[in-house]
N, C-alpha and C positions, 0 to 999 in steps of 0.2 A: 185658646192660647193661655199660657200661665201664668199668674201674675205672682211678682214676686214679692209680693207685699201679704201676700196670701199661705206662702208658702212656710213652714215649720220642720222642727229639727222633726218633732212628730209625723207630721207629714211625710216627708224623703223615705222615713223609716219603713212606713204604712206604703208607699209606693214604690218601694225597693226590693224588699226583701218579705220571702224569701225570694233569691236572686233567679232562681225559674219559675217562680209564680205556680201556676196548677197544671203546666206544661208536662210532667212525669204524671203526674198524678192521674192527669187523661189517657197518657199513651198505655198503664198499665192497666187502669179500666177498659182500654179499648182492646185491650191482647186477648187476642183466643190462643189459649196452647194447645198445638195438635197432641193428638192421642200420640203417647210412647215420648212426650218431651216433656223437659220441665224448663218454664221462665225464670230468671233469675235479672236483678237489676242493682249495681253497685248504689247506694246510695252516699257513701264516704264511709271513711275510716272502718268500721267491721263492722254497718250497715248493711242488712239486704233484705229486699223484698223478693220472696219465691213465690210462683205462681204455677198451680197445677193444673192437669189438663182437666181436672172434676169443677173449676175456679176456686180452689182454698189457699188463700191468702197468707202467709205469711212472712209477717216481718221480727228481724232478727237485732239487737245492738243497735236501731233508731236513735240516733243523736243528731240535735238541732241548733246545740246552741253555739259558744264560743271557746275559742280558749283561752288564753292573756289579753285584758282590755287595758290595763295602766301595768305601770312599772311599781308600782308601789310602794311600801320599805324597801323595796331591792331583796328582801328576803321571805323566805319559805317558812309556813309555819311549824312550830314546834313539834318534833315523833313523826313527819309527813313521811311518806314508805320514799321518798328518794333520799332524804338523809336517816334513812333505817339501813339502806341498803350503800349506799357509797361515802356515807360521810358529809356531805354535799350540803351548800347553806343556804348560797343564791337563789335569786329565786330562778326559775326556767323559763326563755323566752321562747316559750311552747304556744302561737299565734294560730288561730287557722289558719290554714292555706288555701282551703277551696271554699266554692260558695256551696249554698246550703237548698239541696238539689231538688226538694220534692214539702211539699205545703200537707204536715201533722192534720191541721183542722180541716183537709177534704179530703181526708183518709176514708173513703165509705165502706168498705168491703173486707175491712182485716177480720182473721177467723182466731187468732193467735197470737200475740205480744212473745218474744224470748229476749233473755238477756242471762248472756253468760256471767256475766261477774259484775262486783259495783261501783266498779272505779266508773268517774263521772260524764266520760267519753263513751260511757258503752250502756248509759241507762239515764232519762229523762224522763221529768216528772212534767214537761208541755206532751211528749208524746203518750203519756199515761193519758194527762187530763183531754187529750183530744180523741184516745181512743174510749175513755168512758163516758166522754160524750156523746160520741157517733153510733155506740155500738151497745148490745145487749149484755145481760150479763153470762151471756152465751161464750163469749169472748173473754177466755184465761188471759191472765199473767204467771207466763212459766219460768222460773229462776230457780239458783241455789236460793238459802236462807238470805245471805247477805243480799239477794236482789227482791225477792219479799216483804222483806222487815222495812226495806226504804219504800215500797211502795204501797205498803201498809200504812208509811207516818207520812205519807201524802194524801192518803184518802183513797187509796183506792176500796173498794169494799171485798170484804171477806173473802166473798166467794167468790169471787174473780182469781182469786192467786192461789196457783199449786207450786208448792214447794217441790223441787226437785231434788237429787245425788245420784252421784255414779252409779247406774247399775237402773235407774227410773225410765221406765218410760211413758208417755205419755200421746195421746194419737187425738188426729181433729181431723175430722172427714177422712179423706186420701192419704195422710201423709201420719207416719209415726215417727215422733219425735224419741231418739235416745239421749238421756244422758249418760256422760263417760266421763271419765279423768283430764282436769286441764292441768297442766302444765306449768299456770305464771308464777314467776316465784318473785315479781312484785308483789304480786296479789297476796303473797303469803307474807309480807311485811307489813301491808296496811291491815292495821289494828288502830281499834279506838285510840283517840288524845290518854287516856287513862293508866294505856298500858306502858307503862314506863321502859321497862325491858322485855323480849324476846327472850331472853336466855332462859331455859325450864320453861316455857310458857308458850310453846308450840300451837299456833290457831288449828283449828279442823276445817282443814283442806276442802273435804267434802261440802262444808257449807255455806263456802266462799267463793268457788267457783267451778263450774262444770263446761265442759269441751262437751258439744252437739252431733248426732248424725242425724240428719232430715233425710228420711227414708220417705221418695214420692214414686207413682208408677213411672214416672221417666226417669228416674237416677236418685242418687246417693249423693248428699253433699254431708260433708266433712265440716266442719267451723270449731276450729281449733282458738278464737276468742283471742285470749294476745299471749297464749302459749311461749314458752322458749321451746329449746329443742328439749326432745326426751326418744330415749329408747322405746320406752313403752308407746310411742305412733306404732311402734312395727306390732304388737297386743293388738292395738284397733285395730292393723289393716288383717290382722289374722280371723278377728271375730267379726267380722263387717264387713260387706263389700261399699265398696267406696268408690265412687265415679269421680266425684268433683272434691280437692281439698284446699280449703280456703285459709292460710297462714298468714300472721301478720310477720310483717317484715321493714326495716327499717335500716337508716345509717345508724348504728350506738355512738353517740359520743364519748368521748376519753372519759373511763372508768366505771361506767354504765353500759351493763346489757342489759337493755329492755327488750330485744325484737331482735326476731329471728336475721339471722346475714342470708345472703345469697345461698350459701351452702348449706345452710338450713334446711331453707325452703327445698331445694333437692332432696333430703336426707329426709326430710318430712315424708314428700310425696313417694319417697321409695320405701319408706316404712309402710305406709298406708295405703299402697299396691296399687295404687289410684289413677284413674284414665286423666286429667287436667289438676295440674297443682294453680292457682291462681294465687295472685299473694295481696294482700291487704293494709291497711293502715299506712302506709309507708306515704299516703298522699295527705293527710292532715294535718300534722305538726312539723311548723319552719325549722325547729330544730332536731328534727328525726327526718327530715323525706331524705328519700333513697330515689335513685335510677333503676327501676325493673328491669331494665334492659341488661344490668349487669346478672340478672338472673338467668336471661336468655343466652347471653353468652356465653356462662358455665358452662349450661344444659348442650349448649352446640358442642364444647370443646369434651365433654364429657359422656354424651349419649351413645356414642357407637363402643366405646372403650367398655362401658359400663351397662350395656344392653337396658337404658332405662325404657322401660313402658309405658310412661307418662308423657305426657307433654305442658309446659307452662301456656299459659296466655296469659298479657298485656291489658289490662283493662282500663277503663277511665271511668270517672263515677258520672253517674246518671244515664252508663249505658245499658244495653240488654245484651245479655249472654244464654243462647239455646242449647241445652243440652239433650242430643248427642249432635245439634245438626253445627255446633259453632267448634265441637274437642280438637278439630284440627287446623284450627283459624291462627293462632301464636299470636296475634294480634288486634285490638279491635279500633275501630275510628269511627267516630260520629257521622252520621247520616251529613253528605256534601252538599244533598237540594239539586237544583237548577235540575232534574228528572226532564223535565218536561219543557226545556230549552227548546225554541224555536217552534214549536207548536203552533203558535201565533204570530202572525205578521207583526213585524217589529215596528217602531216608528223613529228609525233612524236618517238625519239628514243625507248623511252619505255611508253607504258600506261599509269603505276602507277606514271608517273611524275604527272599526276591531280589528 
């Protein structure tokens, strides 16, 4: 029994969180993927762990930690890419919203680290330090420059990290990894405190962030990172086959686009010729989540008009999605339990209590 005299802020924390404990962490050590599929597991915001049918491991944008803990000055600091791009001073009550699905330090099996770009929601220096712990130096870190150079000044050692750019590719076991052109044109405003002005002083795109295809024997996925829209989707789905494509998408607040809208995400997967458009991000920050459903609903009111050949799915994070056996599911829900109701004699006083 606990005593609360025993009990610490330390404590709570240590027996809290992370808020599924090693509960993921087991079920995708325990997944066999049948020959001709590939696993895939939302773990938040543009997180995921892919699992191939050979078991090669890979995890993608792993982030663990928070996002606004105090209110602070009430303001954002100086050159940050949101008052680059909109003017903008306050600070952003950008909170998580979900808990934090899968435990870094029982990571046993990863073959691969990626991270598209280095904005601080899509690259973590706990999940570096828990996979150079666990793991050999068999096991890269693959980014543009900008996600290298941060995981260089955390220590990761040398040969652990390949630098990527458009047009790289890169292969571990079963699966070849490409990089292609991303799209974020945040990303293209965050520049160092140093650089006073943008104007004449154009970053290189190339080495700030790159859009993914994980090429495994069961499928194509797409990870478009926190792209906006661009024409050039319709380039990739022409030089690629593409099964699965994963968008992030979001409400934009008044005078900010950060993330893709509803008709985006359409325009995406129609660019990129792709069997499942899935959409992402949209469930981590209190002041960006979106309704996916308003995606579904387009796709309903639009699909026959517009002969698309994709289909959305609905995802929740920390659950599993199989590709090809889940492309025509539009929806996912967490395992219910109770399977195995009434198997055993009950020990109830009377029946008609149920």
């Amino acid at each position: 029994m606990p005593n609360i005299n025993e009990i610490t802020r330390e404590s709570w924390i240590l027996n809290t969180f992370p808020e599924w404990g090693t509960w993921l962490n087991e079920d995708i050590e325990r997944e066999e993927v049948k020959k001709g599929t590939v696993a895939m597991w939302w773990l938040c915001n543009t997180g995921y762990w892919i699992k191939t049918e050979n078991n090669t491991n890979l995890i993608i944008d792993l982030w663990v930690k928070t996002g606004k803990r105090t209110h602070g000055n009430g303001l954002m600091k100086d050159r940050h890419q949101h008052i680059r791009a909109c003017g903008c001073r306050k600070v952003q009550p950008n909170l998580r919203a979900v808990p934090v699905v899968i435990d870094p330090f029982e990571m046993k099996t990863v073959d691969v680290v990626l991270a598209t770009h280095d904005h601080s929601d899509h690259i973590d220096e706990n999940v570096a330090a828990a996979v150079c712990q666990l793991t050999d130096s068999s096991v890269k870190f693959v980014g543009p420059k900008s996600c290298t150079d941060l995981w260089r000044g955390w220590g990761v050692p040398e040969e652990r990290l390949v630098t990527v750019r458009p047009g790289d590719t890169y292969t571990v076991k079963d699966i070849e990894i490409v990089a292609v052109e991303s799209f974020d044109r945040t990303e293209l405003v965050t520049v160092p405190y140093e650089v006073e002005s943008l104007e004449g002083n154009p970053p290189d795109m190339f080495e700030k962030a790159v859009n993914y295809i994980i090429k495994t024997p069961g499928g194509n996925i797409y990870h478009a990172g926190d792209s906006h829209y661009s024409n050039m989707f319709a380039k990739h789905g022409n030089e690629h086959k593409i099964d699965i494509a994963l968008g992030s998408y979001g409400e934009n607040p008044r005078g900010m686009t950060d993330k893709l809208t509803a008709n985006g995400i359409l325009r995406m997967a129609e660019g990129l010729n792709c069997q499942v458009v899935i959409p992402m991000h949209h469930d981590i920050w209190t002041n960006f989540k979106a309704d996916p459903m308003e995606i579904m609903s387009l796709w309903k009111m639009k699909k026959d008009k517009l002969k698309y050949k994709f289909k959305p799915y609905i995802w929740d994070i920390g659950g599993k999605f199989i590709y090809p056996d889940n492309k025509d599911d539009l929806e996912f829900n967490y395992d219910r339990g109770f399977e195995d109701a009434f198997t055993e004699d009950t020990d109830l006083p009377y029946y008609w209590i149920l």
